[in-house]
N, C-alpha and C positions, 0 to 999 in steps of 0.2 A: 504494500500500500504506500500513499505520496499524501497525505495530507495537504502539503500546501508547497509553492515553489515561491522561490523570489523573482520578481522581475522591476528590473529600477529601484533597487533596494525595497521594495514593498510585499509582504509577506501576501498572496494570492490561496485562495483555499482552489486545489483541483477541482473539489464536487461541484463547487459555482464556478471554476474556467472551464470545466468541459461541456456544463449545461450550456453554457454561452454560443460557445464554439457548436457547438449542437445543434442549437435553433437559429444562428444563422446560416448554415446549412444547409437544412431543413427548409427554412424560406427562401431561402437562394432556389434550393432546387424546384419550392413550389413556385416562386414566380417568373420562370423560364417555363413550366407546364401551363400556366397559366391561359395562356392561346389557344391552348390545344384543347382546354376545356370548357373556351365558350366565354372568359372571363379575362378582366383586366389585372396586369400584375400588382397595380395599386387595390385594389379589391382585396385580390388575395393577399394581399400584404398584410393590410386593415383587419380582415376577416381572420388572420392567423393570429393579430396581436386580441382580438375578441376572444379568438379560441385559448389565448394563453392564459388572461386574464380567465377564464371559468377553468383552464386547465388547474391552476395553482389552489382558487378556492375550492372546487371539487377532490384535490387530493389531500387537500389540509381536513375539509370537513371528514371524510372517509377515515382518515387516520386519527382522528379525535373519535369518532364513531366504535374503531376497534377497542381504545382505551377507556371508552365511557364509563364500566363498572372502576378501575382505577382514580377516574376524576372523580365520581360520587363516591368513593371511598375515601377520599383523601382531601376532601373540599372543603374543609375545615382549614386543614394546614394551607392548600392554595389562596387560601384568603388570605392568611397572613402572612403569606410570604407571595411577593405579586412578580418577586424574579422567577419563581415557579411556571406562572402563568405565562412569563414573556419566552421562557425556553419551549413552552408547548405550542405557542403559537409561528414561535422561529424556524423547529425541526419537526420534522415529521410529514412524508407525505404520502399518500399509497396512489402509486400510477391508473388503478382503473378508477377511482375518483374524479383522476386529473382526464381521464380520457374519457369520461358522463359529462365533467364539465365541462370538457372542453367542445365537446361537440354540441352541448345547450348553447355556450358562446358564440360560436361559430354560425348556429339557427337565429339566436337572436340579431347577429348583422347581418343576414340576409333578409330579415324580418324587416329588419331596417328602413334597408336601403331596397328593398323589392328585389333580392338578386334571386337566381338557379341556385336551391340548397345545396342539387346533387350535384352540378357543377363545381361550385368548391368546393365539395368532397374530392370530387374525383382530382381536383389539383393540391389537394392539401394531405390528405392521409397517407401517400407514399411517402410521406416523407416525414410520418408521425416515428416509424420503428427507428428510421435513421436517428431521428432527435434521441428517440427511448436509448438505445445503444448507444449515446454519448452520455448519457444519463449513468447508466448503468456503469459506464467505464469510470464516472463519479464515485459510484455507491463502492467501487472496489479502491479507490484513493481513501476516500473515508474511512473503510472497514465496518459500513453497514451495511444491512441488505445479505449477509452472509450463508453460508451455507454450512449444511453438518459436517460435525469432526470427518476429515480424513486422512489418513496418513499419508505421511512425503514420499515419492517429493509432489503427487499432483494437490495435495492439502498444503495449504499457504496458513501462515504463522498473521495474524493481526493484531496483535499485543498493543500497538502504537496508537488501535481503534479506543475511542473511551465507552463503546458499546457491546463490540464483541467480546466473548471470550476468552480469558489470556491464559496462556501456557497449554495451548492446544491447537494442531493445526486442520482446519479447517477448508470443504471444497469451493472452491471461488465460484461460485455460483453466479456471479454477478457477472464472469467473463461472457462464461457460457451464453447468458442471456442480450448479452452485446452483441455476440455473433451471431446467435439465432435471429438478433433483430436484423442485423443486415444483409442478411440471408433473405428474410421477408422484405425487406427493404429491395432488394434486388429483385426476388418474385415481383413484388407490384409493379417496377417499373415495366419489367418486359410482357405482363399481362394487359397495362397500360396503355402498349402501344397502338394498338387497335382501338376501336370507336366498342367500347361497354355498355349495356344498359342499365339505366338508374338505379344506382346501390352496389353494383356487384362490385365495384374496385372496395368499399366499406364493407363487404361482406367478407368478401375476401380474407380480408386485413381481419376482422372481427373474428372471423373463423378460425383461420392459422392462428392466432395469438392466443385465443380462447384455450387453444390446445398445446400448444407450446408452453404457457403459465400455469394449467393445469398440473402437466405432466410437473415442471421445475419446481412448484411448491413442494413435494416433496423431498430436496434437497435439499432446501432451504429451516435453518437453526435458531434465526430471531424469533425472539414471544412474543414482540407488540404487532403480528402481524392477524391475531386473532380468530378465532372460528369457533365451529359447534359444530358436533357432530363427529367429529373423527375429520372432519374438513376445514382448509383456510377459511377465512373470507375471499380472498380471493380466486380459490377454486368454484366456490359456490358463484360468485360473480360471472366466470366461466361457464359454468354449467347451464346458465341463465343467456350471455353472449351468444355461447354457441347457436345453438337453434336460431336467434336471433340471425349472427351473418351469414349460416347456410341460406335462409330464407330469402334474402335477400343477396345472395349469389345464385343462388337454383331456380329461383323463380323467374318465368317467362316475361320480364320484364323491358324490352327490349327499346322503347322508347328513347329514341335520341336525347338528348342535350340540347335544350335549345338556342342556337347558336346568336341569333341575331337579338340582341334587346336583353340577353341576359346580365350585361355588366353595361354603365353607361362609365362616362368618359371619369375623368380623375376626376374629385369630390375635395374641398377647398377643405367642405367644414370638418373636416376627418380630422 
């Protein structure tokens, strides 16, 4: 793990440089698709910083959601100690959160501004796994987000983590889930290429990842990730996903994109 680098003498936290580096990216690549899906790059620009803005509250509230029996257990003490309360609001995020809200975000400025919702779907979520897997390559600087003990050498030591573990080495789970994003990152572009009917490039995306996080929660060692049942939270989110992107990949939905009048010209007041 890398906690933090220097650059210009200033002490920099990896898990916030590579989100960074991530979602410009991420937009970079979505506002070069932009064209191709009916939409203006300033749209999709706009429309991405909408989705980030519900991406962040949607994985803060989810992760306060898993800890909830903790906070009413303990809300006594959080009142009197209000540095408590500013670390819970600081850390802590669960990505299907970030990705309910980020796709309300994303509904409400097309709501907006009258855009094609599927339209920037179809320019914006190839290039959600890519951001996730710069994410992810964060959560392995950190040394959260971790995985169960495994012995070396493919188990990584995170002792330097003030979360994980110490004095056991552990599967980097976190890598794994980097490459498998950009793995799907890569599926969606070249699925992309061709003219999709409404939803499938999101179904897609919903589908494989439903299943790829399924399968990964059980590698995974952190306790604030929460469940019932012998299940994550996020497996169950999954299980619910799923169905959901099939459907909306498998379905005879074939319906163009409509090209002409779905993005007007640049928008001042943005």
């Amino acid at each position: 793990m890398l906690p933090a680098v220097e650059i210009f003498g200033f002490k920099v936290a990896m898990y916030g440089l590579l989100i960074v580096v991530g979602v410009g990216l991420g937009m970079a690549v979505a506002a070069l698709r932009a064209k191709k899906n009916g939409q203006t790059a300033q749209d999709v620009l706009f429309g991405g910083i909408f989705a980030i803005i519900g991406l962040v509250i949607g994985a803060k509230l989810l992760y306060l959601a898993t800890i909830l029996p903790g906070i009413v257990r303990n809300f006594s003490y959080l009142l009197d100690h209000p540095e408590s309360i500013a670390a819970l609001l600081s850390g802590g995020f669960v990505f299907y959160g970030g990705l309910i809200g980020g796709i309300f975000g994303l509904w409400v400025y097309t709501r907006m501004y009258k855009l094609n919702f599927w339209g920037m779907t179809d320019a914006l979520v190839p290039s959600v796994p890519l951001m996730h897997a710069f994410g992810r390559l964060g959560c392995f600087c950190a040394g959260c987000c971790y995985g169960m003990p495994f012995p070396a050498p493919l188990g990584l030591s995170f002792d330097a983590s003030p979360v994980a573990p110490h004095g056991v080495t552990l599967f980097p789970v976190q890598l794994l889930e980097a490459f498998l994003n950009l793995i799907i990152f890569g599926v969606l572009l070249l699925y992309a290429r061709k003219p999709r009917g409404r939803g499938k490039i999101i179904g897609l995306y919903m589908s494989a990842y439903a299943v790829m996080r399924f399968l990964l929660e059980f590698l995974r060692f952190d306790a604030e990730r929460g469940g019932f049942w012998g299940l994550s939270t996020s497996q169950w989110i999954s299980l619910i996903l799923l169905p959901i992107g099939l459907y909306l990949l498998l379905t005879n939905k074939n319906k163009k994109q409509n090209q002409a009048g779905s993005s007007e010209a640049s928008r001042s007041q943005c």
